[in-house]
N, C-alpha and C positions, 0 to 999 in steps of 0.2 A: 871207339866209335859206338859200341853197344849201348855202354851209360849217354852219352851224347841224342841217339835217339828216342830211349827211355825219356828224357829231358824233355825232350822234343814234344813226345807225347803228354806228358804230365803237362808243360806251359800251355799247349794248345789245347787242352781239357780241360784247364781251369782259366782260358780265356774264352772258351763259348759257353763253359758253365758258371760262368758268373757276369757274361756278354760284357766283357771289356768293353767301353766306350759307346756302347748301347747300338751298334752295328747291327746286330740280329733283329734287335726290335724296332726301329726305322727301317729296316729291311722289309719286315712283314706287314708293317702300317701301310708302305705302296703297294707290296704287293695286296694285300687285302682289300683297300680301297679301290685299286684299277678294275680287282676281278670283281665287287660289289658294285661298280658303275657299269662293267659289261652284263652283270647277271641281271639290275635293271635295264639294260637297253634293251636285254635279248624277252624280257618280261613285254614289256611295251610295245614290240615290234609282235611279237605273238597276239598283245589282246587283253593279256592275262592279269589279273590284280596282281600289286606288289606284294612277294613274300619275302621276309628275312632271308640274307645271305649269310649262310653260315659257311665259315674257312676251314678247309681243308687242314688237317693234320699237319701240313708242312709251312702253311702257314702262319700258323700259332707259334708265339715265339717261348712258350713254355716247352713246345717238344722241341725245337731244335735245341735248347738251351740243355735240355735232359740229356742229349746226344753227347757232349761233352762229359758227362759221367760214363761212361763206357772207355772212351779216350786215358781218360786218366787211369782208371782199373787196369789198363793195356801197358802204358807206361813204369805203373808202379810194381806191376805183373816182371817185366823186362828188366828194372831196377833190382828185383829183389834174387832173381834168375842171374844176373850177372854178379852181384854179390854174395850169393850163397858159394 
């Protein structure tokens, strides 16, 4: 069961670290477009000239994509632990 979770972790660290299927980054495209249309509504409804919407840390698909390197250090960590 030890190696089997190790597995676990290393597959699932090298599928958000290389965004299998491009999931993360279609992900952050709506998220970042929805919250760039509310962050002009909430400009407009104030008065206020438009400024660039800059996306938060979580919705950048380069940092969640970095998160999957930690995953895998964890896995390979567990792998190497149950084989030693």
């Amino acid at each position: 069961m030890d190696i089997g979770l190790a597995m676990v972790y290393l597959v699932v660290g090298a599928c958000v670290l290389f965004d299998v299927g491009g999931f993360i980054r279609r992900r952050c495209e709506r998220i970042q477009k929805r919250a760039a249309d509310r962050h002009r509504e909430t400009l407009w409804r104030n008065g206020l000239l438009e400024t660039p919407y800059v996306p938060v840390l979580f919705a950048r698909p380069e940092a969640l994509r970095a998160m999957g390197l930690p995953l895998m250090l964890v896995g390979g960590l567990l792998l190497l632990l149950h084989l030693h």
